[in-house]
C-alpha positions in Angstrom: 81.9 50.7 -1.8 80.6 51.7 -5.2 79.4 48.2 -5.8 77.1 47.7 -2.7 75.7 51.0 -3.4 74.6 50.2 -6.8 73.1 46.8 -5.3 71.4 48.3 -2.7 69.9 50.5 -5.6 68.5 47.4 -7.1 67.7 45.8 -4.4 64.9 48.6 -3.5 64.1 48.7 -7.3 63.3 44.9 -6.8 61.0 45.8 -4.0 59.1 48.2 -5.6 55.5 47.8 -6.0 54.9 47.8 -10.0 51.9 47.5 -12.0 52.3 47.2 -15.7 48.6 47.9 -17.2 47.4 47.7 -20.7 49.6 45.1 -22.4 48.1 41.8 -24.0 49.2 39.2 -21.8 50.0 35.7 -23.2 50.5 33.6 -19.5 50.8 30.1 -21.3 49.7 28.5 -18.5 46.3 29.6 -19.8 44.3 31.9 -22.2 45.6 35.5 -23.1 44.4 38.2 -21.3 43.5 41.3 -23.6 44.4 44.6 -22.2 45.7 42.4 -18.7 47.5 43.8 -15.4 50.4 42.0 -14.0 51.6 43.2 -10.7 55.3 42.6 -9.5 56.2 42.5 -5.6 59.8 41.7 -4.7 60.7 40.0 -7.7 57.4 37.9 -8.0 54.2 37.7 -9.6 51.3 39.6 -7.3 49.0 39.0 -9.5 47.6 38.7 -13.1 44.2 39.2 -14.5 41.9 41.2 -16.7 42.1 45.2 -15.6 38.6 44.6 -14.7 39.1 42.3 -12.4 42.8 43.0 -10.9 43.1 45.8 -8.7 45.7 48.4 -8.4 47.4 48.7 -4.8 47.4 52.2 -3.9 51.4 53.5 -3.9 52.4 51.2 -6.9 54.5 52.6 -9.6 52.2 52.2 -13.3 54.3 51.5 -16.0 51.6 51.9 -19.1 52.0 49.0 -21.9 49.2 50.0 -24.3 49.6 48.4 -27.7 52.1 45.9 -26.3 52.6 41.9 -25.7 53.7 40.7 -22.6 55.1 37.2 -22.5 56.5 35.4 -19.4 61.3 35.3 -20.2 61.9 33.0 -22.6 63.7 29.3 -21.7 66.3 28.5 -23.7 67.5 24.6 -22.7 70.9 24.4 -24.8 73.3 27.5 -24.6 77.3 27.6 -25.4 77.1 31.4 -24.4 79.4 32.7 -21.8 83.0 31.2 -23.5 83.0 28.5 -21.3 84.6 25.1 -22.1 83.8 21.5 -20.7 85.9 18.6 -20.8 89.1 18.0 -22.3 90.6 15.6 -24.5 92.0 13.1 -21.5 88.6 10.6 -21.4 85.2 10.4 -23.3 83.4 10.2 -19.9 84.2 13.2 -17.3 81.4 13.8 -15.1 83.1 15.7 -12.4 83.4 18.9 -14.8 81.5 21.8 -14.5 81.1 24.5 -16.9 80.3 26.7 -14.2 83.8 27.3 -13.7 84.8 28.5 -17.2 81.8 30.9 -17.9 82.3 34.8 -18.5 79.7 36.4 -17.5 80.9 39.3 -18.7 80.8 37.6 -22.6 78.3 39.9 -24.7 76.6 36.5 -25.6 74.3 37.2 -22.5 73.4 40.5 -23.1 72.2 39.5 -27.0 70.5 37.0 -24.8 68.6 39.1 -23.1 67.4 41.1 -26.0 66.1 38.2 -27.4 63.9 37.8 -24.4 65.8 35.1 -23.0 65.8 35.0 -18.6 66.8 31.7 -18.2 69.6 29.6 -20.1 70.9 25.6 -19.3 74.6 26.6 -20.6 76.2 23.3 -21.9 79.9 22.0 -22.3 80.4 20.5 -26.0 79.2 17.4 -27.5 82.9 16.0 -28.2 82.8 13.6 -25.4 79.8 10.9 -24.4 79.4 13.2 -21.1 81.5 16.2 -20.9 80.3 17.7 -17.7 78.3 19.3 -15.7 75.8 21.6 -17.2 74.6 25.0 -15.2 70.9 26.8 -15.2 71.5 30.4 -15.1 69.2 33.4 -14.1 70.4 36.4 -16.2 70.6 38.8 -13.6 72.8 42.0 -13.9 76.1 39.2 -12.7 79.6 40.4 -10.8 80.6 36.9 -10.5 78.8 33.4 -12.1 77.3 33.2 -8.4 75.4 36.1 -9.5 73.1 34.2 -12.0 72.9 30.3 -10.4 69.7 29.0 -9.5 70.0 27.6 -6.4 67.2 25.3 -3.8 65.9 25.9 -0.5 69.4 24.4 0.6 71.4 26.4 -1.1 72.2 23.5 -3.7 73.4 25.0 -7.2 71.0 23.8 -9.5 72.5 21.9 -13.0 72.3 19.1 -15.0 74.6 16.3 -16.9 75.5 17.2 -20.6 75.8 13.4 -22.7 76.2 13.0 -26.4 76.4 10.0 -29.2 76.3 10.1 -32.4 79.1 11.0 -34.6 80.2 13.8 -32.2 81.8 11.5 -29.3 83.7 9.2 -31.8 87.2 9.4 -32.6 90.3 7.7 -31.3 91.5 6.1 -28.3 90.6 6.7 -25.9 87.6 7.9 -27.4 85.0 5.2 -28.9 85.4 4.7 -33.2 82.0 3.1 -33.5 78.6 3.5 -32.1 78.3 0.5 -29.9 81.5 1.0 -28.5 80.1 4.3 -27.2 77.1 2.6 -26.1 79.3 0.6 -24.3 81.5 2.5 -22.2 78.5 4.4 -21.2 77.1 1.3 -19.5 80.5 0.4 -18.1 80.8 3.4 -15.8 77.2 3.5 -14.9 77.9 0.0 -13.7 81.2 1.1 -11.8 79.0 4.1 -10.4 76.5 1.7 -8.7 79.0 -0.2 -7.4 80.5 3.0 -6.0 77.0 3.9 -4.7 76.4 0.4 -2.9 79.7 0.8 -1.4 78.8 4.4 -0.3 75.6 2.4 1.1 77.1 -0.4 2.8 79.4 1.8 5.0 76.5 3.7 6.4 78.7 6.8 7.4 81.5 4.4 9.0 84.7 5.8 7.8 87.0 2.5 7.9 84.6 1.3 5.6 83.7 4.3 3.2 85.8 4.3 0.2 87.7 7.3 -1.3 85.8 9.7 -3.0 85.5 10.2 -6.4 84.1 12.7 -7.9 83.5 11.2 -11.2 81.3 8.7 -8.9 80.0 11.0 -7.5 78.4 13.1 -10.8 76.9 9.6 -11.6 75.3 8.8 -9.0 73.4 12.3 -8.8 72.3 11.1 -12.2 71.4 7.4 -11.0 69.1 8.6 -8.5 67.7 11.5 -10.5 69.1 14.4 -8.7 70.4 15.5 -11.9 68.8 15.5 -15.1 70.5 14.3 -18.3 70.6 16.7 -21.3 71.6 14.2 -24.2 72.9 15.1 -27.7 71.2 13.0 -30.3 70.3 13.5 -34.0 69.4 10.1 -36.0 66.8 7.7 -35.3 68.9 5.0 -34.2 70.9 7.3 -31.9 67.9 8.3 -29.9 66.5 5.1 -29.6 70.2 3.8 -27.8 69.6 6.5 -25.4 65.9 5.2 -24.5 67.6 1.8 -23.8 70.1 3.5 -21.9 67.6 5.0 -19.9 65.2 2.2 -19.4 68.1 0.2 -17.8 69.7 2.4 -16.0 66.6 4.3 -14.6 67.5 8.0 -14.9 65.9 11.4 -16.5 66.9 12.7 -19.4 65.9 15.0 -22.2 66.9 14.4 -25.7 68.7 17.2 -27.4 67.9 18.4 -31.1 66.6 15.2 -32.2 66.7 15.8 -35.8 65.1 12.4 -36.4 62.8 12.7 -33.5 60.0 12.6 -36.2 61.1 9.3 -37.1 60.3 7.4 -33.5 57.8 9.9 -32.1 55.8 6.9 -30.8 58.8 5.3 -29.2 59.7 8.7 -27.5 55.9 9.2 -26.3 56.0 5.5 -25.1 59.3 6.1 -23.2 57.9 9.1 -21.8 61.1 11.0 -23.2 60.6 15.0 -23.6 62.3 16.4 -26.2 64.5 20.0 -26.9 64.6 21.0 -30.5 66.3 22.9 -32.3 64.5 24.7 -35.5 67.0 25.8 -38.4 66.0 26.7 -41.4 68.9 26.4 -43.5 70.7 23.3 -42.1 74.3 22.1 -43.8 77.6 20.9 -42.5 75.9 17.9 -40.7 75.1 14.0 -42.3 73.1 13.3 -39.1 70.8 16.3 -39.5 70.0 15.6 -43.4 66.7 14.5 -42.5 65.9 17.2 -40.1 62.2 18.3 -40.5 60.5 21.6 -39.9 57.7 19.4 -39.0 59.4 17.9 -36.0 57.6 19.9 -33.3 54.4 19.3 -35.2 54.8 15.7 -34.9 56.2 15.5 -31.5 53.2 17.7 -30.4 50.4 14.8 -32.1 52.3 12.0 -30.5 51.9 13.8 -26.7 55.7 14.3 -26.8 56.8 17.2 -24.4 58.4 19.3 -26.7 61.1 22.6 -26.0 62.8 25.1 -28.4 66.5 25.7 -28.1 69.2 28.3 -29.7 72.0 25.9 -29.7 74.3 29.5 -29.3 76.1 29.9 -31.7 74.6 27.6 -34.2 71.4 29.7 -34.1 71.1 33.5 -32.4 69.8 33.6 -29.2 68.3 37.5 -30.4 66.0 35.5 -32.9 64.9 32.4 -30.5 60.9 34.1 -31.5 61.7 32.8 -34.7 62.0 29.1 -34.1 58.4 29.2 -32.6 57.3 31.3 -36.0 58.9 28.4 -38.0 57.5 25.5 -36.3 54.0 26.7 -36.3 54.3 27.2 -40.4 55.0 24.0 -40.4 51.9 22.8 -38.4 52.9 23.2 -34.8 50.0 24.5 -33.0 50.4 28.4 -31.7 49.7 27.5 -28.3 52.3 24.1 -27.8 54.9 26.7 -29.7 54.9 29.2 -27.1 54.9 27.2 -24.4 58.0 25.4 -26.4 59.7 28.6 -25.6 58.8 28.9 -22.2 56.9 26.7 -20.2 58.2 23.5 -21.5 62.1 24.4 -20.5 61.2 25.3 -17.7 59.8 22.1 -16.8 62.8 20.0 -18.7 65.2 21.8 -16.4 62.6 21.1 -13.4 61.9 24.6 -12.3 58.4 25.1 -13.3 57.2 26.1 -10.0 59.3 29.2 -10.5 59.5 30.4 -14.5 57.8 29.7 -17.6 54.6 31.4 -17.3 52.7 34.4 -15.6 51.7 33.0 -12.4 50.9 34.5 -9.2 54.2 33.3 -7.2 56.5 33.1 -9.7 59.6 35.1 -10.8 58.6 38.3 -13.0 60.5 37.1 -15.2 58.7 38.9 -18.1 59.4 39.9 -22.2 57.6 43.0 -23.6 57.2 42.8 -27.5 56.1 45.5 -29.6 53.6 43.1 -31.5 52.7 39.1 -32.1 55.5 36.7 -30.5 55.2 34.6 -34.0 55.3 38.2 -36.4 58.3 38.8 -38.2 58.7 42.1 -37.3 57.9 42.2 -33.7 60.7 43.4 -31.3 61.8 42.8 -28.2 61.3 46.0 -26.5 62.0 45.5 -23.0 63.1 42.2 -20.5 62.5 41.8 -17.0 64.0 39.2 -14.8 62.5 38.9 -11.0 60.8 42.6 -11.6 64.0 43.9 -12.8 64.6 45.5 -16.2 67.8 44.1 -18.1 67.1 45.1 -21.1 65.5 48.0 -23.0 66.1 49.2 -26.6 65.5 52.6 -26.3 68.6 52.1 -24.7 71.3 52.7 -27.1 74.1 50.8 -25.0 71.3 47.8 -24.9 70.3 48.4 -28.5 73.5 47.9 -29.6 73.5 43.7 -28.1 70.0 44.1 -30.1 71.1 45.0 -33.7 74.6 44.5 -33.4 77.6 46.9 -35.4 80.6 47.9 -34.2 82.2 46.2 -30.4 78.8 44.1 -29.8 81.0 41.3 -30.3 84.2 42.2 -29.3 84.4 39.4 -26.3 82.2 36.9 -27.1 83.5 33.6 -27.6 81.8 30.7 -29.0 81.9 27.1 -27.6 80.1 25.1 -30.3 78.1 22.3 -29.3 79.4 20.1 -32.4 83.2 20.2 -31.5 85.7 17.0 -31.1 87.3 15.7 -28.2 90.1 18.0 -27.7 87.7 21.2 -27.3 
């Protein structure tokens, strides 16, 4: 009884007319709006303009952001937050996993998210396996339940993608692949087997003497033959990359590279291929031969080449609270200001194909918004406040919030990490 009380609480929150007024306004889709109004309505954008120029609806509640930054929630493409763990240590290919059901969403690692101005996450299974499962794009909504925080289309389909990984990660023993080509190799092998289970599927045309039994491996694959899901792909040296491109070209489907430390290195292949890329910025890298020749400057160089180019966190490996930072790091190192923001927002949002609804302040979209107490790219800017769909989630004057914000004692007491880097038995 309690519980539908407090959503019914939220609910009319939600519905609440709001205008926040004053606040520098960086929409990404275009230029920033000094001194701008943005004007929530059930959980979407009203409208956004100069306070000139954007009227106030009588009724609606002001909330005054003088002196601040707004920025539309943050995109982060590669998450392990939420304790959740993929495939196991049976196969190197398992596409009917789905790390949707092995999140917390209770783990603290989503509230730090939010105070780093993150609203929307693409939590992955490891990088132990050549495809580990299913990946899942989460909303962070106050959650009860997972449910709580899927993104979901008109049909009600959950919305996810296919997690894939070579390099050193994936190799090991049998059954797992010891070299590179072998890898390659088994890749193609059940991509085969999945259009063969597809033109099967095809040939029976519904008749159900003739339709074989399902598989749900199959079934995983062929969402990715025929592009229903996208495919997030580990790589990190030159070579590595350029086998998924192959992979890709022969096999037809989408994909975004992953942290492409060597990205740099075949930026002209990648525009060629029309391949978008997620990066991920660290400044003190170690632990890793294939990132040795990591560059600062990848982003930079991606951006020249016409690459579409995201930010990730890689939770753990760098803190979601500090994802500002990787766009503050790429621009020192010749990124332009503009393709860096939008590498944090508008750019994941369209590598996990839901543009039309997140990544920038548009009338229509989510209010999904991040107030900041100065310049996204400034070192000592804070995130003061986050919104998702009108909502606030986070607030630092808070002290219960502010605690997921600077951390001490209990702000980790239940968070568990799933690193992307682990072996086959994670």
């Amino acid at each position: 009884m309690l519980l539908a009380v407090l959503q019914a609480g939220q609910a009319a929150a939600q519905d609440r007319l709001t205008a926040f007024v004053g606040a520098d306004l960086i929409p990404i889709s275009g230029p920033p709006i000094p001194g701008g109004v943005v004007i929530v309505s059930g959980g979407t954008i009203a409208a956004v303009g100069p306070a000139a120029s954007t009227p106030i609806p009588s009724g609606a509640e002001r909330i005054d952001l003088t002196g601040k930054v707004i920025l539309p929630g943050l995109v982060d493409t590669h998450s392990h937050v939420g304790g959740g763990s993929g495939a196991d240590g049976s196969a190197p290919v398992q596409p009917d996993v789905r790390i949707l059901d092995s999140i917390n969403v209770r783990d603290s690692g989503l509230r730090k998210c939010r105070a780093g101005g993150i609203t929307t996450l693409n939590i992955m299974p490891g990088s132990g396996h050549l495809l580990s499962g299913q990946t899942v794009y989460a909303k962070l909504r106050p959650a009860n339940t997972i449910e709580d925080l899927l993104y979901r289309d008109a049909s009600g389909t959950i919305l996810c993608g296919m997690k894939m990984a070579n390099g050193t990660n994936s190799q090991g023993d049998a059954p797992f692949p010891g070299t590179r080509a072998k890898s390659a190799a088994i890749v193609r092998q059940k991509l085969t087997a999945a259009q063969g289970y597809r033109d099967k599927l095809r040939a029976a045309a519904g008749d159900p003497q003739k339709v074989p039994d399902r598989d749900l491996e199959m079934e995983g694959l062929i969402e990715v033959l025929e592009g229903r899901r996208v495919v997030h792909h580990h790589a990190h040296r030159a070579d590595d990359i350029m086998t998924v491109i192959r992979l890709k070209e022969e096999f037809g489907f989408k994909v975004v590279l992953h942290h492409v430390s060597e990205a740099w290195k075949v930026a002209e292949q990648l525009s060629k291929a029309e391949v978008p890329c997620s990066v991920i910025v660290v400044d003190s890298p170690g632990g890793k031969i294939e990132a040795m020749d990591l560059s600062l400057a990848t982003g930079a160089v991606l951006e020249k080449a016409g690459v579409p180019c995201a930010f990730h966190t890689d939770d753990p490996v760098t803190d979601s609270r500090l994802f500002l930072r990787t766009a503050a790091l790429a621009v020192r190192a010749g990124m332009s200001r503009e393709k860096a923001l939008e590498a944090l927002t508008l750019a994941g949002a369209r590598m996990l194909e839901l543009d039309r609804r997140i990544g920038s302040l548009e009338v229509g979209k989510d209010a999904d918004m991040v107030v900041l107490s100065g310049d996204p790219l400034a070192l000592r800017t804070k995130v003061l406040q986050t919104f998702v769909e009108g909502r606030k989630v986070f607030d630092r004057d808070d002290p219960d919030d502010r605690l997921y914000a600077v951390g001490g004692y209990g702000a980790s007491r239940d968070q568990q990490a799933e690193m992307c880097c682990g072996g086959p038995a994670q």
